[in-house]
C-alpha positions in Angstrom: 0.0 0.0 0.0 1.5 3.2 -1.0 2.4 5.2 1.9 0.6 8.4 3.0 2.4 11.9 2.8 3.3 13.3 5.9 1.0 16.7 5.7 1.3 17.6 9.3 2.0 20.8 10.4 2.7 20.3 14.6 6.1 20.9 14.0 8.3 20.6 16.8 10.4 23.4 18.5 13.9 24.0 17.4 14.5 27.3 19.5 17.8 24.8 21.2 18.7 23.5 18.3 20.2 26.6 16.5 21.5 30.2 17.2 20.0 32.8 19.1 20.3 35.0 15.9 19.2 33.0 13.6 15.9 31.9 16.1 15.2 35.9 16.3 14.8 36.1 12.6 12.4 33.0 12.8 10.2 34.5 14.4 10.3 38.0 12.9 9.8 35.8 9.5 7.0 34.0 11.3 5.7 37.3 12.5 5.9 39.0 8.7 3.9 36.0 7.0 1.0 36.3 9.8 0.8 40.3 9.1 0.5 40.1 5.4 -2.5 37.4 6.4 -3.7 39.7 8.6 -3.8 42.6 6.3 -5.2 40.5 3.2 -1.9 40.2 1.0 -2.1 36.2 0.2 -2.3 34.2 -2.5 -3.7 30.4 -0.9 -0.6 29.4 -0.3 1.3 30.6 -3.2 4.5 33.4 -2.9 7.5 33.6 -0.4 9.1 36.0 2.0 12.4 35.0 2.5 15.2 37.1 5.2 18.7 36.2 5.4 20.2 34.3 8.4 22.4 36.4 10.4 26.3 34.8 9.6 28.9 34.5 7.0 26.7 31.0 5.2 24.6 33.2 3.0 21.5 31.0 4.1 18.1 32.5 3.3 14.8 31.5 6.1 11.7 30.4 3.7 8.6 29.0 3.9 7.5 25.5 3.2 5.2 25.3 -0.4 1.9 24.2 1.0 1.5 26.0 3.9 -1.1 29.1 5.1 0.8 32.2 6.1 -1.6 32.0 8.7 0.0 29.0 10.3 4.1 29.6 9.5 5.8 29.2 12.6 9.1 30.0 13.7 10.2 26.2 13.3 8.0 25.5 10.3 10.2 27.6 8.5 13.1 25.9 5.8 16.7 27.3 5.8 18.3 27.4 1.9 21.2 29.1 0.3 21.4 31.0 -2.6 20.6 28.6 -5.3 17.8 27.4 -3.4 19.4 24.5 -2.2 17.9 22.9 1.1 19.9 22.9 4.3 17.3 21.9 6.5 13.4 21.5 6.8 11.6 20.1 9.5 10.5 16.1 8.4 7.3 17.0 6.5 6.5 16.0 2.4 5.6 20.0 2.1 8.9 21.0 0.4 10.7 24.2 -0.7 9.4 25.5 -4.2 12.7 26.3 -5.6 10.7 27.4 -9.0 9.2 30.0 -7.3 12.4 31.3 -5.4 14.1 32.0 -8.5 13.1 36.4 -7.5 13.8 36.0 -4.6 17.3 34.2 -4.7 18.5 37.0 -7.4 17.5 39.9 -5.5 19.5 38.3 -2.3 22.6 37.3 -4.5 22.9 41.0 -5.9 21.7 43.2 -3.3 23.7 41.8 0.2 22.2 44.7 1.9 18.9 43.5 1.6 17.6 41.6 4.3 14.0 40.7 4.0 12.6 40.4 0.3 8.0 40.1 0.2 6.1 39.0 -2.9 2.5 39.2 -3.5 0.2 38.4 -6.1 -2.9 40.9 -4.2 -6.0 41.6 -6.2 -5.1 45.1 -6.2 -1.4 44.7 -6.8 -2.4 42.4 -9.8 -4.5 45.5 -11.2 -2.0 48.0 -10.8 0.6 45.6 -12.9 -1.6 45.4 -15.4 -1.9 49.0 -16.1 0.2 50.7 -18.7 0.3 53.7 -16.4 1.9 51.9 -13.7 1.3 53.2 -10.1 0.5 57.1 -9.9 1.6 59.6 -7.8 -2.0 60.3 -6.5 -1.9 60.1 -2.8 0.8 60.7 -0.6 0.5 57.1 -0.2 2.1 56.6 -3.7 3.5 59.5 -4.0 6.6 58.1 -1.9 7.0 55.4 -5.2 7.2 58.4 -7.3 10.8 57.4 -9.4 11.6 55.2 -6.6 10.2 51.9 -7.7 11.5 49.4 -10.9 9.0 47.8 -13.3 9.9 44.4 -14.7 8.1 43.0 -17.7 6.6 39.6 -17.6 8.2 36.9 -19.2 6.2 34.0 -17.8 6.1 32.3 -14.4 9.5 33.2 -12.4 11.0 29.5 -13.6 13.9 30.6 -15.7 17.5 31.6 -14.5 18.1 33.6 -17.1 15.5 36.2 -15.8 17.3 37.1 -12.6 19.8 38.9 -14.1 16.8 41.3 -15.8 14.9 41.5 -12.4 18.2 43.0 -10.9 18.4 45.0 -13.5 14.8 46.7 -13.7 15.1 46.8 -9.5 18.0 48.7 -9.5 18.5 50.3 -6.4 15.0 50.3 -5.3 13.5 48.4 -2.8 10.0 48.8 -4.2 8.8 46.8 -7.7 5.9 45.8 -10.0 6.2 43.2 -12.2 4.0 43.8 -15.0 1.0 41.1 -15.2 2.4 39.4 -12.0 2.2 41.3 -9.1 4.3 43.2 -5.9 7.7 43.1 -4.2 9.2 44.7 -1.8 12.7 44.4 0.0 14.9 46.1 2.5 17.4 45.7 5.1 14.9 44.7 7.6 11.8 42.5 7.9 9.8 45.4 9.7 11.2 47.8 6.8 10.4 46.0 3.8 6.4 44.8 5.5 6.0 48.5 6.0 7.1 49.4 2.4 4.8 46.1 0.8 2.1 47.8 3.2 2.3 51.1 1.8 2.8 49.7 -1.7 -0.6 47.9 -1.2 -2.6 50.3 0.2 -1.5 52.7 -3.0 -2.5 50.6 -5.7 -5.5 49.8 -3.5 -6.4 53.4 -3.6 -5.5 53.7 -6.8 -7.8 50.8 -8.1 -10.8 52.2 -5.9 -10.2 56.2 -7.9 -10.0 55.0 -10.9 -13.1 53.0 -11.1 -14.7 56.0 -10.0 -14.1 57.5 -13.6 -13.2 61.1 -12.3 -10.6 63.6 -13.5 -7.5 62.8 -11.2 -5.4 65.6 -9.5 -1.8 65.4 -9.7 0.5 67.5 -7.5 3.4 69.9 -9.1 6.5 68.2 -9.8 8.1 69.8 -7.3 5.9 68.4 -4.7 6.7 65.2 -5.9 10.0 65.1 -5.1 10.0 66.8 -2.6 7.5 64.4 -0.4 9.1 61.3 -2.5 12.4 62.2 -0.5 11.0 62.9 2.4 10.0 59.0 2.5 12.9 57.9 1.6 15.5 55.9 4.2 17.8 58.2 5.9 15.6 61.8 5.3 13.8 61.0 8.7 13.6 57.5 10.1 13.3 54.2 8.7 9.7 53.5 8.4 8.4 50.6 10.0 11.0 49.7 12.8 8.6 52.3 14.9 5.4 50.6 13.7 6.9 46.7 14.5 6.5 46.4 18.0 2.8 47.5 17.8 2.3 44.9 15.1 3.7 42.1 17.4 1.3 43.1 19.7 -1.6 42.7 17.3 -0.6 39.4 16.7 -0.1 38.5 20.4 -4.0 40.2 20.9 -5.4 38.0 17.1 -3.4 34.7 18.8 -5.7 34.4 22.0 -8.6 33.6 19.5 -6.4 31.6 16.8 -6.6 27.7 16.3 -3.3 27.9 14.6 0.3 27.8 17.0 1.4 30.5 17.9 4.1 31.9 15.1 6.8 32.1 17.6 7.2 28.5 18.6 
């Protein structure tokens, strides 16, 4: 008789089992994939936000393809390098989909001072990427985008190699993208940075959706108050948006676990 696959998810603890480092950014991962549940940014349990491990391996923290972002632990989560390669999962059949890692493993090879890299494949996100216009600098919500985000046409699903080198490219040195037909991403050098910046991003082509199915003239601000509040959000002008915010968000997910079936994201 062929032998069931091992679907469980009551993975078991490895908080002893590896650094106190590399544990923190567990659960920060964990943390990130319950808030972009929370705030309505999944796909079943398609996409990947991946953040380095803190050390000189160049080991990337991932989720397992199968799983809810609503139910990624701390120790649910895989550990690969680079190329995608798996250095350890916990003993399930759910497995690493190194098709779909193929963004997020060139942004991480090129860009070492990104830490955290988010994709999304939102409703709204979707919309926006299939505009010709691209996201507008209409609220001061997108206005912060405005000539700091990369387009990057589609080629297909993310399968091929060959199209890292072209996502690098068309990212640049932003930490904000749309790929055309496709969807969001976000990066930075923190996981509470680039879950801000993929919240902002959002909530712009959200808004952006919502006005222009309202079939109204839009108002567009001079372009000298573009730039100006463009720079204004950028890292560095004031403070680096969303380390202030994190610590409140934890505590929304401590409040949203005392009524959740699901472990809690930090065991």
């Amino acid at each position: 008789m062929d032998k069931l696959p091992n679907y469980r998810t009551n993975f078991r603890s490895i908080r002893d089992e590896v650094s106190a480092e590399e544990w923190q950014a567990r659960v920060e991962l964990a943390a990130c994939y319950r808030l972009i549940d929370y705030y309505g940014m999944t796909d079943l349990t398609y996409n990947h936000i991946t953040v380095r491990v803190p050390g000189p391996q160049h080991h990337i923290l991932i989720n397992l393809y199968g799983l809810l972002y609503k139910e990624i632990t701390a120790s649910s989560l895989a550990k690969i390098d680079l190329d995608g390669n798996v250095i350890w999962k916990p003993d399930t059949d759910y497995y690493v989909n190194k098709a779909g890692y193929i963004i997020h493993g060139a942004i991480h090879r090129a860009r070492p001072e990104v830490r955290c890299v988010i994709h999304t494949h939102t409703r709204a996100g979707m919309a926006v990427a299939a505009m010709q216009c691209g996201l507008l600098p209409i609220s001061q919500t997108s206005i912060r985008f405005d000539d700091h985000i990369g387009y990057h046409d589609y080629e297909g699903p993310a399968v091929e190699r060959e199209e890292q080198e072209r996502l690098v490219r068309d990212l640049g040195s932003h930490n904000a993208l749309i790929l055309r037909s496709h969807g969001l991403l976000t990066c930075g050098p923190s996981i509470p940075e680039a879950f801000n910046l993929m919240y902002q991003l959002e909530l712009a082509c959200r808004t952006q959706v919502d006005v222009m199915a309202a079939r109204t003239d839009l108002v567009m601000p001079s372009r000298q108050t573009l730039a100006k509040t463009a720079h204004l959000y950028q890292p560095g002008t004031r403070r680096p948006y969303g380390i202030l915010e994190w610590p409140a968000m934890l505590r929304l997910l401590e409040a949203e676990q005392k009524n959740c079936a699901f472990p809690p994201y930090s065991s």
